[in-house]
C-alpha positions as a Markdown table, in Angstrom:
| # | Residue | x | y | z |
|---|---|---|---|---|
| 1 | Unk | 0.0 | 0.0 | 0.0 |
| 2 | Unk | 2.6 | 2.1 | 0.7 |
| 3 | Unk | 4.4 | 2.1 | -2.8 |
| 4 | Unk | 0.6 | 2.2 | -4.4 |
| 5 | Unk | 0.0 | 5.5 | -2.7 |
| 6 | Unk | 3.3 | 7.7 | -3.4 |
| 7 | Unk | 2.9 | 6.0 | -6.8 |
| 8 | Unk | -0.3 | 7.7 | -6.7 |
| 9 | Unk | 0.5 | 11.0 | -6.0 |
| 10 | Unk | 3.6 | 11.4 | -7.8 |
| 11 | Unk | 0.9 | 10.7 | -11.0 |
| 12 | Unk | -1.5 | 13.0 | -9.8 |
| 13 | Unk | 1.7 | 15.5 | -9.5 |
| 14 | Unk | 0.9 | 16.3 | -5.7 |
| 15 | Unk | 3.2 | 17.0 | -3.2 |
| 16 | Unk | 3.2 | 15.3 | 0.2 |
| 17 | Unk | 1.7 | 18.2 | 1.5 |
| 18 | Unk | -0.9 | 19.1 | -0.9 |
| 19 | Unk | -2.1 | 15.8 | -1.1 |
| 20 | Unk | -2.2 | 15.8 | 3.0 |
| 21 | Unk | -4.1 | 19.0 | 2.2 |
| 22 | Unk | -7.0 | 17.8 | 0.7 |
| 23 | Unk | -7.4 | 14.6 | 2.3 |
| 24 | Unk | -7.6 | 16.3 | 5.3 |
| 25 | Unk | -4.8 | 15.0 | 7.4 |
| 26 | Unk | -1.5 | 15.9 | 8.2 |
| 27 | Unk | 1.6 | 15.7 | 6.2 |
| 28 | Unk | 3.4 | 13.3 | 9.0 |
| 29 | Unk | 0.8 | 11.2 | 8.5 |
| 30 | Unk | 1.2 | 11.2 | 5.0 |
| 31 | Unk | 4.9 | 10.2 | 5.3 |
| 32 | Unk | 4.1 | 7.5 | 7.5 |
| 33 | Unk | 2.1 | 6.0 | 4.9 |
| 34 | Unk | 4.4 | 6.3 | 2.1 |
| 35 | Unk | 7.3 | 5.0 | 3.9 |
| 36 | Unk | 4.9 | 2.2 | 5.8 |
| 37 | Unk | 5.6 | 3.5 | 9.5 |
| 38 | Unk | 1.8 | 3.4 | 9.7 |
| 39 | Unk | -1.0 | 1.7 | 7.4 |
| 40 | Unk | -4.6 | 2.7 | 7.1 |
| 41 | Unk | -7.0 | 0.0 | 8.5 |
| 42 | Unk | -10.7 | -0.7 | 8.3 |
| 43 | Unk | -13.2 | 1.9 | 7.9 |
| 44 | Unk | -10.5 | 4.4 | 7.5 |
| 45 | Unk | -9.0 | 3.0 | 4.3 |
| 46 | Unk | -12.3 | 2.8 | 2.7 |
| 47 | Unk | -12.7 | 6.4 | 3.6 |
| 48 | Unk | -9.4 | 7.2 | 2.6 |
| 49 | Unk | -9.5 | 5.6 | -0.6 |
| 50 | Unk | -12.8 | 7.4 | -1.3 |
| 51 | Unk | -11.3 | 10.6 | -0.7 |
| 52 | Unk | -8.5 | 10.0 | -2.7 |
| 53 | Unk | -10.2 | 8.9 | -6.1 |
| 54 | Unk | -12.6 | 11.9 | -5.5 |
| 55 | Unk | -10.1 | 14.5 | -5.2 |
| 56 | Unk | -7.5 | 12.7 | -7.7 |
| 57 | Unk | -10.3 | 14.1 | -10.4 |
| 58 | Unk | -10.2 | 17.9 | -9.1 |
């Protein structure tokens, strides 16, 4: 997941910090995710995930 999500926001052409931005969380988190210090579980993910395809299209 971790590789699938900078992968992801290297495409959309987002920073760690403007993609942090408008998911609404904070850039450390962000980090944590790309380098797999943290993962997103559950309910999150699937809210996360949401997010992310909706605002990929902005």
């Amino acid at each position: 997941m971790s590789t699938f999500i900078k992968r992801c926001r290297e495409e959309a052409g987002l920073t760690q910090a403007q993609l942090a931005e408008k998911m609404g969380v904070s850039v450390v988190a962000v980090q944590n995710w790309e380098n797999g210090k943290t993962k997103v579980y559950g309910r999150q993910k699937d809210v996360h995930t949401r997010r992310w395809s909706d605002k990929a299209k902005e």
